[in-house]
C-alpha positions in Angstrom: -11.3 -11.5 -3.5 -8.2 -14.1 -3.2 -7.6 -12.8 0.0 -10.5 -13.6 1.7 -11.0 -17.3 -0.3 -12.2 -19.9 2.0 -9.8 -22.2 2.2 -6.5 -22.5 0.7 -7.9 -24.5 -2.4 -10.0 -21.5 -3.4 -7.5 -19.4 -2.9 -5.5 -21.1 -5.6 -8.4 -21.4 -7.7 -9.4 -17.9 -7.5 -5.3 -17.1 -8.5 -5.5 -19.5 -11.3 -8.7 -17.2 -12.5 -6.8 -13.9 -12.1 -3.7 -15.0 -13.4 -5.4 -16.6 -16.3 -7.3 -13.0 -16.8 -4.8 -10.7 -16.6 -1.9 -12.4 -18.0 -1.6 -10.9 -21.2 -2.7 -7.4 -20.0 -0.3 -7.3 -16.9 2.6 -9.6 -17.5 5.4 -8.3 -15.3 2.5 -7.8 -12.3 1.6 -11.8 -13.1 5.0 -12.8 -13.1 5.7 -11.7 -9.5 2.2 -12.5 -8.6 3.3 -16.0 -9.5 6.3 -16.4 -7.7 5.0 -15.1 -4.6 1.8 -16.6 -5.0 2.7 -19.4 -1.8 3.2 -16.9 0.2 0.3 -14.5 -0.7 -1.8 -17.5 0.4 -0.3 -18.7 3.6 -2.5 -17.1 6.1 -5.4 -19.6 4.5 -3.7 -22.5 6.1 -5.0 -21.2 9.4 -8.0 -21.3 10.7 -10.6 -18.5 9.5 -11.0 -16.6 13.1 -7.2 -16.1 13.3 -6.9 -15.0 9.9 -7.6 -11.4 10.4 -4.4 -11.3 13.3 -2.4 -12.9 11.0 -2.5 -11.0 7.7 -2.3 -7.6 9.4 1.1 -7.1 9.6 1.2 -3.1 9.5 2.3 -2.6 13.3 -0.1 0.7 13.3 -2.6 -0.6 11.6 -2.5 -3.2 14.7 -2.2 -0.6 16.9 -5.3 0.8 15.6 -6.8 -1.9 15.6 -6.1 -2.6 19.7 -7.0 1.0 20.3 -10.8 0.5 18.4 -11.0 -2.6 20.4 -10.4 -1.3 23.8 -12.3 2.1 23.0 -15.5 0.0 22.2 
């Protein structure tokens, strides 16, 4: 999953293999994939335990999150 690449160099790479895949079956999704594609793979720029924090952005899904954690 691109998401969960590595390093921000797979992440590309595994972009560059979906958008090479799906490009002619899903043009209009590629399009925007591409131009957002920087930002899709910011969070792989920090380091891999951090990741998790910074990717969830849902503010209940967080909250959920804190909830599991202090329950446990």
């Amino acid at each position: 999953m691109i998401r969960d690449a590595s390093s921000h160099e797979q992440g590309k790479q595994l972009a560059a293999t979906f958008i090479s895949r799906y490009k002619n079956i899903y043009p209009s999704l590629i399009k925007i994939f591409r131009e957002n594609l920087d930002v899709l793979l910011n969070h792989l720029k920090i380091p891999v335990r951090h990741r998790r924090n910074v990717r969830t952005t849902n503010l209940i899904e967080r909250s959920f999150e804190e909830e599991r954690r202090r329950t446990s």
